[in-house]
ROTOR-442385 format. One record per residue (C-alpha): residue number from 0; residue in three letters; x, y, z. Coordinates in Angstrom, 2 decimals, always signed. Each point is the difference from the previous one (the first is absolute). Example, Ala and Ser with C-alpha at 12.3 -4.5 7.8 and 13.67 -1.06 7.14 Angstrom:
resi|resn|xx|yy|zz
0|Ala|+12.30|-4.50|+7.80
1|Ser|+1.37|+3.44|-0.66
This chain:
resi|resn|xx|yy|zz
0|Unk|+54.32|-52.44|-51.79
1|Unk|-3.76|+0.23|+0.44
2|Unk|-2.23|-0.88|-2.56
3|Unk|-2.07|+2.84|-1.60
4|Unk|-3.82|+0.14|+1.07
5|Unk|-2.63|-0.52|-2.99
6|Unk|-2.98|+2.70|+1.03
7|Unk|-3.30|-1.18|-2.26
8|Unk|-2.94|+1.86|-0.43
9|Unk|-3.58|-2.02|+1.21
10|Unk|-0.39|-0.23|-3.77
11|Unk|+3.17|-1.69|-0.46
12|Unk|-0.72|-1.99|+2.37
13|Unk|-3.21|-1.35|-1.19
14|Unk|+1.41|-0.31|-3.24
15|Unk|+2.53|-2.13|+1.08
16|Unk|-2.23|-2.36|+1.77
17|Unk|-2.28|+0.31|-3.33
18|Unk|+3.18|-1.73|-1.44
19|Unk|-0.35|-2.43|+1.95
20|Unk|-3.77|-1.14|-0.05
21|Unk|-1.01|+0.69|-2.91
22|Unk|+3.14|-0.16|-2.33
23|Unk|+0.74|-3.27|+2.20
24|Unk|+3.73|+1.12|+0.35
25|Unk|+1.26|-1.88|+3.02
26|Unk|+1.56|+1.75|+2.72
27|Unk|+3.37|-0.92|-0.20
28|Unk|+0.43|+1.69|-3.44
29|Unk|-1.38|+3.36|+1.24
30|Unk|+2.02|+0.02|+2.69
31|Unk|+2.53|-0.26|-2.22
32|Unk|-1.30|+2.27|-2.35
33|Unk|-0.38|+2.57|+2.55
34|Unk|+3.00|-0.61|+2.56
35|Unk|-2.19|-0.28|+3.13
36|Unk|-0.95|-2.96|+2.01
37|Unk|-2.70|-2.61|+0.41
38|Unk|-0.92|+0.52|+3.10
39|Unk|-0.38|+4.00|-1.13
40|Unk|-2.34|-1.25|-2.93
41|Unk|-2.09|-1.84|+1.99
42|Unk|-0.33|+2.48|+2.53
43|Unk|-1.56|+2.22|-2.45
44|Unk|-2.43|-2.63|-1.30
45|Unk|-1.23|-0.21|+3.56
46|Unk|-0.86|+3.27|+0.54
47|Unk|-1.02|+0.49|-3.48
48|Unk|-2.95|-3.19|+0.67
49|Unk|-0.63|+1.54|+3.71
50|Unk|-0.77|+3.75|-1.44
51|Unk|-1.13|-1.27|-3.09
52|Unk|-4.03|+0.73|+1.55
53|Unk|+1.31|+3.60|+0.01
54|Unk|-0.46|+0.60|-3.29
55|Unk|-3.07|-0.26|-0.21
56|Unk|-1.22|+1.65|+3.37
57|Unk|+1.61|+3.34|-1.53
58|Unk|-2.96|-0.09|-2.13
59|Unk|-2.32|-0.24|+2.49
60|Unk|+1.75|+2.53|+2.40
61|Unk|-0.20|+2.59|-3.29
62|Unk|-3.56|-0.83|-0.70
63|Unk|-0.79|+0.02|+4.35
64|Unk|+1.64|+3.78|+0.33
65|Unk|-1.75|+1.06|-3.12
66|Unk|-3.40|-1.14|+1.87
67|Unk|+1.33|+1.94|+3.19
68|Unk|+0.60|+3.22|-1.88
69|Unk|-3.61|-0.79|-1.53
70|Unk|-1.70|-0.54|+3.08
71|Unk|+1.93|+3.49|+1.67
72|Unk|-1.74|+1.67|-3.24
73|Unk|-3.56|-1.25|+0.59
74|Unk|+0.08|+0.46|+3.74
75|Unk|+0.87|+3.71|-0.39
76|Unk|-2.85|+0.38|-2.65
77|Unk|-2.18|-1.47|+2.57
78|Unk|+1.34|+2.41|+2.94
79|Unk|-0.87|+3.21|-2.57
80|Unk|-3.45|-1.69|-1.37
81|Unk|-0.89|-0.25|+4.34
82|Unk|+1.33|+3.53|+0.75
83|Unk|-2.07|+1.29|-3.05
84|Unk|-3.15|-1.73|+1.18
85|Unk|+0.81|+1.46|+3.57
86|Unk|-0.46|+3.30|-1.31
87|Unk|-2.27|-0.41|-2.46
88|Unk|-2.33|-1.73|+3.24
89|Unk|+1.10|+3.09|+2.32
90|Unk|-1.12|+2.47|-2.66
91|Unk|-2.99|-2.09|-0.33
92|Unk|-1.01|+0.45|+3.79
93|Unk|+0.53|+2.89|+0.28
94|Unk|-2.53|+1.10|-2.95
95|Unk|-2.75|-1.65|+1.08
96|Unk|+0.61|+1.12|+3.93
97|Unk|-0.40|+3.25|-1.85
98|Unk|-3.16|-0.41|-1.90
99|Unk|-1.56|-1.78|+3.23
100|Unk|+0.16|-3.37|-1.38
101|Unk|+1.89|-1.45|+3.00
């Protein structure tokens, strides 16, 4: 008869491994605790110290799109401002090729 599978959430996860280095509950007893294996535990503490730098570039991936969408925003007022000024210096031109002035 198969054993049934244990499906934990990331947050489970890190809680377990919380258990473990910072409650200073040794392995064996939360493998016990839990019904899963070492080798299972430390699997997750592995990839939990490998993407552990991830948490913190989410940050700075919000705060680098936010400056994206910014930048999109100014660069369009920019491309209106230089259209306006096109006309405003076409209009211009025109007037004083009218009154002789050019």
């Amino acid at each position: 008869m198969k054993k049934k599978r244990n499906n934990y959430t990331p947050e489970e996860k890190v809680a377990i491994i919380k258990r473990h280095l910072i409650d200073k509950i040794p392995v064996s007893d939360i493998c016990d605790q839990y019904n899963m294996k070492p080798t299972v535990f430390y699997r997750w503490q592995k990839e939990f110290f490998e993407n552990g730098a991830a948490a913190f570039n989410r940050k700075k991936s919000l705060r680098e799109r936010m400056n994206v969408k910014r930048i999109a925003t100014l660069e369009t007022k920019i491309q209106i401002k230089n259209e306006v000024l096109s006309e405003l210096m076409e209009e211009h031109v025109k007037l004083k090729k009218s009154l002789g002035e050019l």
